[in-house]
TIVO-2410 file (N, C-alpha, C; in nm, 3 decimals):
# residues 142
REC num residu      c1      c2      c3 atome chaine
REC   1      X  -3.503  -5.548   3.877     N      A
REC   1      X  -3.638  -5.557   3.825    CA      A
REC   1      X  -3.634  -5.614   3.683     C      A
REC   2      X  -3.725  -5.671   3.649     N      A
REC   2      X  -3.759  -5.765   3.506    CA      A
REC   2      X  -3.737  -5.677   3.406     C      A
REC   3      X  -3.726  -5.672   3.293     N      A
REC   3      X  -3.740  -5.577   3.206    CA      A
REC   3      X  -3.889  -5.652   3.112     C      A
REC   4      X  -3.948  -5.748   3.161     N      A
REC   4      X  -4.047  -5.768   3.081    CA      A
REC   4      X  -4.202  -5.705   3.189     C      A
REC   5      X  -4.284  -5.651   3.120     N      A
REC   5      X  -4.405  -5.544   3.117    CA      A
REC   5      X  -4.513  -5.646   3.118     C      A
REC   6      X  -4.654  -5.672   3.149     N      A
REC   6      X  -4.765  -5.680   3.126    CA      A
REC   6      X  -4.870  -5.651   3.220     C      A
REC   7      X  -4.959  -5.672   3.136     N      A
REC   7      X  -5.069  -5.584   3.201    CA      A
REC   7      X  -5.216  -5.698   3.194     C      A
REC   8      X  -5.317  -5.725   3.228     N      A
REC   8      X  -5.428  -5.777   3.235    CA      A
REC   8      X  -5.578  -5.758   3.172     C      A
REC   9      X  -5.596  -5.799   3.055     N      A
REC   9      X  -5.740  -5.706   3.032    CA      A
REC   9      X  -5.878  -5.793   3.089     C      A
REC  10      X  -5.994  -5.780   3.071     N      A
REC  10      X  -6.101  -5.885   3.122    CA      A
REC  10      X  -6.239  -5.814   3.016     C      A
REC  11      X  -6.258  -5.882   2.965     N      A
REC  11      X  -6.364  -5.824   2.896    CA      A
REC  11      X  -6.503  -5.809   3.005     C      A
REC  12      X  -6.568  -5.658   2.986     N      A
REC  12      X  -6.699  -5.688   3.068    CA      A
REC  12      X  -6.855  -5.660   3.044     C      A
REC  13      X  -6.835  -5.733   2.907     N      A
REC  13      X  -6.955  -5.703   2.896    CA      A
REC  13      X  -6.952  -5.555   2.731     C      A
REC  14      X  -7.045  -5.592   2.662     N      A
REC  14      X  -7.080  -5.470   2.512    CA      A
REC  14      X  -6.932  -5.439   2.491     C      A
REC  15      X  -6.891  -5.316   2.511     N      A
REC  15      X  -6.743  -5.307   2.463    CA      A
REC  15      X  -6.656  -5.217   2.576     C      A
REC  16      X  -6.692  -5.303   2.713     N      A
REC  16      X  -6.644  -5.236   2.835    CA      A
REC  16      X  -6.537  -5.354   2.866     C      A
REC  17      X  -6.411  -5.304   2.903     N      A
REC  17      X  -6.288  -5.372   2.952    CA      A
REC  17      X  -6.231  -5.329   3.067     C      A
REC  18      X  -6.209  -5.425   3.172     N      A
REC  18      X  -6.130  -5.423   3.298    CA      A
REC  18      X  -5.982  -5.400   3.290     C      A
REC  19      X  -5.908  -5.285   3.315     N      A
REC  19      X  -5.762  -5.334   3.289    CA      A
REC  19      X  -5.655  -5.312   3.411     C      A
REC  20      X  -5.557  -5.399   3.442     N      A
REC  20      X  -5.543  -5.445   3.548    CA      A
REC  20      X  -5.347  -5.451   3.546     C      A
REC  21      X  -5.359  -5.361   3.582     N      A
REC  21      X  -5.178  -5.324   3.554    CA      A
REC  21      X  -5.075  -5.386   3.742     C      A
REC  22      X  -5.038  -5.475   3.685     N      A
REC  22      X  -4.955  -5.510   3.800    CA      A
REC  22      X  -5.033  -5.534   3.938     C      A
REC  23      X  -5.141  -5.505   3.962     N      A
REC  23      X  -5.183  -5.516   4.058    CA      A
REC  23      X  -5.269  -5.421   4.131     C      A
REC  24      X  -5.161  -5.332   4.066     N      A
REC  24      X  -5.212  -5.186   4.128    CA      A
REC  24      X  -5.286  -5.134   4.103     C      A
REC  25      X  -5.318  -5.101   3.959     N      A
REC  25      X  -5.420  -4.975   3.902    CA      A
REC  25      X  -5.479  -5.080   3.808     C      A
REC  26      X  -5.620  -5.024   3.828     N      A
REC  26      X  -5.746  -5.027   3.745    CA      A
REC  26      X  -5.798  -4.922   3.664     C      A
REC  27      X  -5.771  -4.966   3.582     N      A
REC  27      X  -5.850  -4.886   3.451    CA      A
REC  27      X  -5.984  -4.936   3.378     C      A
REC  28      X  -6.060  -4.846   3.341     N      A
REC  28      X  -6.179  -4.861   3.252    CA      A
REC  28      X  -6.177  -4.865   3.112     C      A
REC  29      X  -6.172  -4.970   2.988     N      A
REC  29      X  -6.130  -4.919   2.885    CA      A
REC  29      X  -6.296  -4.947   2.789     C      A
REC  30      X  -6.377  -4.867   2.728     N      A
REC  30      X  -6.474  -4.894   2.652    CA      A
REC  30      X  -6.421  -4.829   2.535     C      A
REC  31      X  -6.533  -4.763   2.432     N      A
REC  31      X  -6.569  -4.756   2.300    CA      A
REC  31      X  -6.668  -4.595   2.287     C      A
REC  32      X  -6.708  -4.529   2.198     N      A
REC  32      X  -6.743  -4.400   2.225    CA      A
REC  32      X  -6.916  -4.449   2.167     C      A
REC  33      X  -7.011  -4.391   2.229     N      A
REC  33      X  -7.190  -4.444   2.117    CA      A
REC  33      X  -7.147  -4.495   2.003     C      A
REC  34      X  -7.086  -4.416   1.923     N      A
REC  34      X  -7.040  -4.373   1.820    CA      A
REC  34      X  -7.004  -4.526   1.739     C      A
REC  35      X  -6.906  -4.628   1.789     N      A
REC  35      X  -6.830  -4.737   1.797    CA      A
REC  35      X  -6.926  -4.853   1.885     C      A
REC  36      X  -7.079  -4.792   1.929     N      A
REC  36      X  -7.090  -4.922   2.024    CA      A
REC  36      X  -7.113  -4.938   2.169     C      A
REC  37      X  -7.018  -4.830   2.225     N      A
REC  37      X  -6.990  -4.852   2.376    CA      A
REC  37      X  -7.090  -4.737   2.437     C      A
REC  38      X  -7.012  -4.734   2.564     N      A
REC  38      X  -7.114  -4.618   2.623    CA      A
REC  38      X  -7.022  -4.517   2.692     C      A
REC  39      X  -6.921  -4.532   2.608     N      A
REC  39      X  -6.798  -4.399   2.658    CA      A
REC  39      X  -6.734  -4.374   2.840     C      A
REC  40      X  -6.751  -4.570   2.910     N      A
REC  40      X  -6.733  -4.524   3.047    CA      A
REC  40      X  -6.559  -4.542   3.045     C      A
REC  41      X  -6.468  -4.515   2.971     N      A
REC  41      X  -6.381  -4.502   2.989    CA      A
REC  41      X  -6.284  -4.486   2.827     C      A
REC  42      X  -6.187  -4.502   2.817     N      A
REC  42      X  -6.109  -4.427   2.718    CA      A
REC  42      X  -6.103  -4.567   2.588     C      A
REC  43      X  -6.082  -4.521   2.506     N      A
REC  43      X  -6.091  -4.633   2.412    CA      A
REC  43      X  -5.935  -4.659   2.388     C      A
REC  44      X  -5.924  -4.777   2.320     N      A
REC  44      X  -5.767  -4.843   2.254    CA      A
REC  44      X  -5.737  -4.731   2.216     C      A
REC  45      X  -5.753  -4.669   2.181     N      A
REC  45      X  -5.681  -4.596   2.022    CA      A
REC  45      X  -5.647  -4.483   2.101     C      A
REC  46      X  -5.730  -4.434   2.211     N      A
REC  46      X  -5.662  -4.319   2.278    CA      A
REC  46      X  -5.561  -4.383   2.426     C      A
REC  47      X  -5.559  -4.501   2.465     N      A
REC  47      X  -5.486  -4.552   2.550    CA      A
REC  47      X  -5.357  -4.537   2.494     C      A
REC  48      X  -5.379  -4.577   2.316     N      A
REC  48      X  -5.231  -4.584   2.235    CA      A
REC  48      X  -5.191  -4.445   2.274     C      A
REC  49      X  -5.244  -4.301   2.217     N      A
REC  49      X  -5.186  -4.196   2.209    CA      A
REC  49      X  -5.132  -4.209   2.334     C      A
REC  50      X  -5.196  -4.211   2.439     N      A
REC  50      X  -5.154  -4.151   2.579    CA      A
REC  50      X  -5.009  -4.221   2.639     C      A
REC  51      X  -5.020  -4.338   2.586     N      A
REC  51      X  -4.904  -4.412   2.625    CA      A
REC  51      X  -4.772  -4.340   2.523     C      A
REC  52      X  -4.793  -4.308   2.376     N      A
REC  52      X  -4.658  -4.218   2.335    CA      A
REC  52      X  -4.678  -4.139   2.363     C      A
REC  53      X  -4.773  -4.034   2.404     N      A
REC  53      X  -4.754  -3.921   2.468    CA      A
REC  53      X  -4.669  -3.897   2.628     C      A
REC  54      X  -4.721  -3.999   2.705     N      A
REC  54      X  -4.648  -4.023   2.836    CA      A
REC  54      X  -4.554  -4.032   2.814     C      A
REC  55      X  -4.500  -4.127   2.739     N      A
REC  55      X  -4.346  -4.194   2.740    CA      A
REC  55      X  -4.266  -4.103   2.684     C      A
REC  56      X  -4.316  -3.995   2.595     N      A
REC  56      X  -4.241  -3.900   2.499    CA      A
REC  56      X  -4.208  -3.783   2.635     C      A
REC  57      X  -4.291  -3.775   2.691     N      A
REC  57      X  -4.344  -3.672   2.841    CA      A
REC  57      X  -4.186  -3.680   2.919     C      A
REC  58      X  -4.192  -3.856   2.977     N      A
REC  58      X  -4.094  -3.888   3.049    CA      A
REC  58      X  -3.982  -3.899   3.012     C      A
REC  59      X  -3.969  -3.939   2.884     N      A
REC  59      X  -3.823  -3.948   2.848    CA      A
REC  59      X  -3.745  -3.798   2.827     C      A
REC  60      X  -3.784  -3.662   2.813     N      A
REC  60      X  -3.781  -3.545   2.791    CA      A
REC  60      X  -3.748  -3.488   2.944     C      A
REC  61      X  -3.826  -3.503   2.992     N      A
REC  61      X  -3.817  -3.482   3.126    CA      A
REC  61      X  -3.667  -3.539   3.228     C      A
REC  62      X  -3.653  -3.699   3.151     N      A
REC  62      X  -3.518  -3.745   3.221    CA      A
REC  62      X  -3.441  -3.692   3.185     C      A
REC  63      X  -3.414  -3.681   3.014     N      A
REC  63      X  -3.306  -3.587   2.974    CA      A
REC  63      X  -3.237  -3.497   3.011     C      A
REC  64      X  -3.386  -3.393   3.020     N      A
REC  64      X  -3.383  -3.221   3.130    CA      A
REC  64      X  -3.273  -3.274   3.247     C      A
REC  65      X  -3.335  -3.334   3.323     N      A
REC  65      X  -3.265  -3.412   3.439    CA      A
REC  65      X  -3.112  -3.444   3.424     C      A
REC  66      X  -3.090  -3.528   3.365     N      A
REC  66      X  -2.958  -3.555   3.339    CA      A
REC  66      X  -2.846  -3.483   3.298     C      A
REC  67      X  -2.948  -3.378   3.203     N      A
REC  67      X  -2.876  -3.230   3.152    CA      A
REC  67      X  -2.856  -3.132   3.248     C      A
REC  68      X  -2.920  -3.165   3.347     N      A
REC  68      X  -2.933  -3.063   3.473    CA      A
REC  68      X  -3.047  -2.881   3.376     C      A
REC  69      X  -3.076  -2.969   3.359     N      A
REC  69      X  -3.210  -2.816   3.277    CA      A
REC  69      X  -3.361  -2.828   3.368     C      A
REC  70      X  -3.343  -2.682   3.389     N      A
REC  70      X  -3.456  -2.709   3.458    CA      A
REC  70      X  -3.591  -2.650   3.392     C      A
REC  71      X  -3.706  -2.809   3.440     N      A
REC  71      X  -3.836  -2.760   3.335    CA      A
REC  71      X  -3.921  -2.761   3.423     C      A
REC  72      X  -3.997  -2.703   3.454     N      A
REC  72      X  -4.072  -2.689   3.535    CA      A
REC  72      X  -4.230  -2.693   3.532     C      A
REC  73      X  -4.235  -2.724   3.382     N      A
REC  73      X  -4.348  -2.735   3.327    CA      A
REC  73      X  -4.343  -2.786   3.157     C      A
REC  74      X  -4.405  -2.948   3.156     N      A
REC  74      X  -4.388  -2.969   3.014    CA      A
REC  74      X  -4.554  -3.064   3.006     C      A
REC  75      X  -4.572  -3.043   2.888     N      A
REC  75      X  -4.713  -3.106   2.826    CA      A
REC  75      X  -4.663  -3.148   2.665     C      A
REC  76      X  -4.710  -3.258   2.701     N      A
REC  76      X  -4.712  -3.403   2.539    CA      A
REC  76      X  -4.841  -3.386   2.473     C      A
REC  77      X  -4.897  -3.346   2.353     N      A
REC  77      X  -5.014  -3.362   2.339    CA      A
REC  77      X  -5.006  -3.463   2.203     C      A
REC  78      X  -5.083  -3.573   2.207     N      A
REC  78      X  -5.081  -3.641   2.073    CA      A
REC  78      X  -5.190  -3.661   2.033     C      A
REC  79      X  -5.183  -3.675   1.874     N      A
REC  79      X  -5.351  -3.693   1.789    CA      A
REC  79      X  -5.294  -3.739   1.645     C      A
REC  80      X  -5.376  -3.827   1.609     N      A
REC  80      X  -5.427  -3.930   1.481    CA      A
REC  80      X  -5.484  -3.970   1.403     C      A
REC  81      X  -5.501  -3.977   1.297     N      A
REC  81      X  -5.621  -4.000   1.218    CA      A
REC  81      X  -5.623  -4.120   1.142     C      A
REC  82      X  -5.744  -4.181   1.240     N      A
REC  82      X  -5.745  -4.297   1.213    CA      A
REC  82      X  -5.756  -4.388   1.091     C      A
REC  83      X  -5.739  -4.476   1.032     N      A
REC  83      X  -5.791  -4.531   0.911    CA      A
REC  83      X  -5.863  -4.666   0.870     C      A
REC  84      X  -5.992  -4.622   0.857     N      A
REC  84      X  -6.066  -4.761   0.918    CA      A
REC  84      X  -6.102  -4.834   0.818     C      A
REC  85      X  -6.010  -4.818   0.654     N      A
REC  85      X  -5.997  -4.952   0.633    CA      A
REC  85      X  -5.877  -5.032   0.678     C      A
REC  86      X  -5.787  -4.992   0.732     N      A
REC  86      X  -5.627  -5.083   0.718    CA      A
REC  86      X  -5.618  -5.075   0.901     C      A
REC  87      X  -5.738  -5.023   1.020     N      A
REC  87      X  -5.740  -5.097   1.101    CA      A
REC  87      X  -5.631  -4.991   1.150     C      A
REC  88      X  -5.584  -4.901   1.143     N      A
REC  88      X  -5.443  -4.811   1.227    CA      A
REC  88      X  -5.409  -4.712   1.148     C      A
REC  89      X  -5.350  -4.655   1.246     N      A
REC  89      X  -5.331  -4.509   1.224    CA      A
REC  89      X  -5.266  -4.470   1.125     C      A
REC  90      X  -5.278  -4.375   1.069     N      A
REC  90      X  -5.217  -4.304   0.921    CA      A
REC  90      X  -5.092  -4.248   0.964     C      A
REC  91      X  -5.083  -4.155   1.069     N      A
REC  91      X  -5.011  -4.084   1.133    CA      A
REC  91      X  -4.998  -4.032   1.289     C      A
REC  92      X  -4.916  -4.019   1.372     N      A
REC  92      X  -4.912  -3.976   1.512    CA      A
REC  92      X  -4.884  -3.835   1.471     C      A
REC  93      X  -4.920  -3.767   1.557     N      A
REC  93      X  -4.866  -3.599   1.546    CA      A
REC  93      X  -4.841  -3.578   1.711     C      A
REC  94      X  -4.735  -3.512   1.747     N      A
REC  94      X  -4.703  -3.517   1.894    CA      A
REC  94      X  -4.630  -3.360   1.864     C      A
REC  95      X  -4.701  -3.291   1.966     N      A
REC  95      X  -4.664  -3.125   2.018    CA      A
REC  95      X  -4.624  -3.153   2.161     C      A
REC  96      X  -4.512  -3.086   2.152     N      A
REC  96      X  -4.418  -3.084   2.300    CA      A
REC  96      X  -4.427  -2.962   2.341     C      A
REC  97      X  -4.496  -2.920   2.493     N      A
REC  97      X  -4.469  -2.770   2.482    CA      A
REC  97      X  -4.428  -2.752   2.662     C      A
REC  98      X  -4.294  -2.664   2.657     N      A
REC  98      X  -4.270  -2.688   2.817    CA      A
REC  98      X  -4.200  -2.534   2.810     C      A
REC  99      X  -4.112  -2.487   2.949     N      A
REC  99      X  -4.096  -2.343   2.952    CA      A
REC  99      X  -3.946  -2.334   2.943     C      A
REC 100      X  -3.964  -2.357   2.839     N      A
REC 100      X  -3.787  -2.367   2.772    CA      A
REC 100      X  -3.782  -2.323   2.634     C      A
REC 101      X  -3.662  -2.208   2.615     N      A
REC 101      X  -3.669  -2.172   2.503    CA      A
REC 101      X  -3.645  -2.239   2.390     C      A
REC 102      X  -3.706  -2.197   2.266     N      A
REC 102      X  -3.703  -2.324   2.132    CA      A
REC 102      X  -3.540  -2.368   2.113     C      A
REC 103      X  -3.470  -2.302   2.135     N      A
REC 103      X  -3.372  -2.347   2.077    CA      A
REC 103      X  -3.282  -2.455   2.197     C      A
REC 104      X  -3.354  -2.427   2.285     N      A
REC 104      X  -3.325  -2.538   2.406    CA      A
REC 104      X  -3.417  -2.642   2.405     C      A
REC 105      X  -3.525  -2.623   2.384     N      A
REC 105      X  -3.647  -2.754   2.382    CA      A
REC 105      X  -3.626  -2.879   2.285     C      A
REC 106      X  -3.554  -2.811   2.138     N      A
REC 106      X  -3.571  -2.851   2.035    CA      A
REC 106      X  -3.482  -2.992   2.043     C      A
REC 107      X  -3.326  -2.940   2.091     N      A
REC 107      X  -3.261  -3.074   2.088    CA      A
REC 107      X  -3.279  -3.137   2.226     C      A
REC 108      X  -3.357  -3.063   2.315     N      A
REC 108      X  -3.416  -3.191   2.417    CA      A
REC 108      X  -3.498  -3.298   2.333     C      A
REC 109      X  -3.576  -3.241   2.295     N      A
REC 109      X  -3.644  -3.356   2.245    CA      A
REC 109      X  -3.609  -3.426   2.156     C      A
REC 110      X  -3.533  -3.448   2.019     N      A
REC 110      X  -3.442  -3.486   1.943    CA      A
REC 110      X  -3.394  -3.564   2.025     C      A
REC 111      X  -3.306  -3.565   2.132     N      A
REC 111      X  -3.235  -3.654   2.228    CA      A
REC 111      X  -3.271  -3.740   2.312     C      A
REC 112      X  -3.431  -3.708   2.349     N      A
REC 112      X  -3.514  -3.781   2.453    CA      A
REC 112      X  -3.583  -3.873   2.353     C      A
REC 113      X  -3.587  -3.826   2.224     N      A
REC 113      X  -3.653  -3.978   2.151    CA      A
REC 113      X  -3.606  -4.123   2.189     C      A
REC 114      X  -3.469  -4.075   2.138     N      A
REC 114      X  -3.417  -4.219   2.188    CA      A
REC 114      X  -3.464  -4.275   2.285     C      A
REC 115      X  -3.500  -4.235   2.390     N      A
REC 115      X  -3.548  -4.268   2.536    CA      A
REC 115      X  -3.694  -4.343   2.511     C      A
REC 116      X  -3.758  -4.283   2.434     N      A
REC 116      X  -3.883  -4.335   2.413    CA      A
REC 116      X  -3.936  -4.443   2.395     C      A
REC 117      X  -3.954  -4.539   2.487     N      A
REC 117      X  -3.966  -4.695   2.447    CA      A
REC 117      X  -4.075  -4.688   2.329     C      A
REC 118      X  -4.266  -4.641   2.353     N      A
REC 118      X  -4.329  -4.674   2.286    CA      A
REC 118      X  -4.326  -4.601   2.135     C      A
REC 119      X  -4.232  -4.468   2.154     N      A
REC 119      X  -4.246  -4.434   1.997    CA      A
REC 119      X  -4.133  -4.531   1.894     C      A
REC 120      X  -4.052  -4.547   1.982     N      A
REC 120      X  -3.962  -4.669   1.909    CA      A
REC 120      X  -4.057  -4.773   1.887     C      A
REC 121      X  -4.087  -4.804   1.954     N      A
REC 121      X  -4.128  -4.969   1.947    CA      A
REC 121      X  -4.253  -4.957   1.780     C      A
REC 122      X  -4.321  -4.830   1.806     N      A
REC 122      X  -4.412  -4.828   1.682    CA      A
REC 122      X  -4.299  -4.768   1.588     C      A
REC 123      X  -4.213  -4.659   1.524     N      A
REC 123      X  -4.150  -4.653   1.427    CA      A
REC 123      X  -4.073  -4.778   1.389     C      A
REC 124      X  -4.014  -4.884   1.482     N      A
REC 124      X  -3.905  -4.987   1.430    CA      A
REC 124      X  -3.993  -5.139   1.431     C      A
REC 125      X  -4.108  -5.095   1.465     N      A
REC 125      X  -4.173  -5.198   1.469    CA      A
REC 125      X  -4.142  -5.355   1.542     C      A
REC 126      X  -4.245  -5.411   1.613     N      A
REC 126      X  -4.277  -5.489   1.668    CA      A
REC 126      X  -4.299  -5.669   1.667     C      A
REC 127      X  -4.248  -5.760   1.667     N      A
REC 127      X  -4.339  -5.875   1.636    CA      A
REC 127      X  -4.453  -5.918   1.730     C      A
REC 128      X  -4.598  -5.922   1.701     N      A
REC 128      X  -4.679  -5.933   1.800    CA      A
REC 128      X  -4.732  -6.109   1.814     C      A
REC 129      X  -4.674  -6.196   1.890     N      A
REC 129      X  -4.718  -6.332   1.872    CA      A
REC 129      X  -4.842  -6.377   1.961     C      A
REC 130      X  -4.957  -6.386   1.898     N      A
REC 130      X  -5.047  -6.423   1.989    CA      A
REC 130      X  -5.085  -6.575   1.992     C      A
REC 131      X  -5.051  -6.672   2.138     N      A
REC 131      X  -5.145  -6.787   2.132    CA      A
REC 131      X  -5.251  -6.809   2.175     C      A
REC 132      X  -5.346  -6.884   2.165     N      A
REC 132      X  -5.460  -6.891   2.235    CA      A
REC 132      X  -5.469  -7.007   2.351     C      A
REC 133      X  -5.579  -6.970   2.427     N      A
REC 133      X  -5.571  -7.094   2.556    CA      A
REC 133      X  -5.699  -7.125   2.567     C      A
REC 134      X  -5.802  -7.239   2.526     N      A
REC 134      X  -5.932  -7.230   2.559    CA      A
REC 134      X  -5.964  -7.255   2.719     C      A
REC 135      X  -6.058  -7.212   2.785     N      A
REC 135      X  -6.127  -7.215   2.935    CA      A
REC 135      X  -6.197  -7.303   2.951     C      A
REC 136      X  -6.259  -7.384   2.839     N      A
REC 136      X  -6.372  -7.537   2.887    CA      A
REC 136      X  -6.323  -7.595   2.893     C      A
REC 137      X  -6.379  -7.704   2.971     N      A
REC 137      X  -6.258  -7.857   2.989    CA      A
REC 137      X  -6.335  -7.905   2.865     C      A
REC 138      X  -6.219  -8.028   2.880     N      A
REC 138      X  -6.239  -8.108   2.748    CA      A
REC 138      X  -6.383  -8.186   2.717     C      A
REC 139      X  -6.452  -8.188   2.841     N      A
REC 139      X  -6.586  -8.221   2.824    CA      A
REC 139      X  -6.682  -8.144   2.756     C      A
REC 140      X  -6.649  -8.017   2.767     N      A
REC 140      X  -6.755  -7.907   2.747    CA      A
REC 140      X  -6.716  -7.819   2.574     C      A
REC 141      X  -6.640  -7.891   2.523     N      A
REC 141      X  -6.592  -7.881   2.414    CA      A
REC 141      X  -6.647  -7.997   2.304     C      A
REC 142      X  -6.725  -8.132   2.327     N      A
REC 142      X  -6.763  -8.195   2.265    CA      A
REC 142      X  -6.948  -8.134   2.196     C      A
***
């Protein structure tokens, strides 16, 4: 399998987005009244959490696995505060809570970071290159 990822967005309309992962799953992504939208689905900023929260989820979980530890119950919870002059977050805060004692949980998770594609990718940071492609033909551009 590829090791390269993407996903599909489609704008639809005020601040409602189609998103279109491999084929398979459809997601709803809008904006809260608050921002604009009409809250029919989760906004960027909480797609972000959920995705280091997941990935923090799974990589913890493989660990357990590999360690042969058994968890039988784990929850990622993440939250941020946003900063809306500089456009991103100030800080992530991520609570790990599963049925393993602290002194067993603690260097699970310590060890499952590494695992973590998206919290890496935001602590070591990213280059994001965007090009553009216009949709009118060259007629409809004069």
């Amino acid at each position: 399998m590829s090791n390269i990822r993407s996903v599909h967005v489609q704008w639809m309309g005020q601040y409602r987005t189609s998103i279109n992962i491999r084929g398979v799953h459809q997601l709803d992504g809008d904006e809260t009244p608050e921002y604009g939208g009409n809250d029919s689905g989760p906004m960027p900023t909480e797609f972000f959490l959920a995705s280091v929260a997941s990935c923090l989820c799974l990589a913890v979980t493989h660990i357990g696995k590999k360690k042969k530890i058994s968890l039988n119950n784990i929850e990622v919870s993440a939250s941020g505060e946003k900063d809306p002059t500089s456009f991103q977050f100030k800080e992530i805060h991520l609570e790990v809570k599963a049925d393993l004692p602290a002194t067993q949980l603690q260097p699970l998770v310590m060890q499952a970071k590494k695992y973590c594609f998206v919290s890496n990718t935001i602590i070591k940071g990213c280059p994001i290159n965007i090009k553009t492609k216009s949709t009118l033909l060259a007629k409809d551009e004069a």
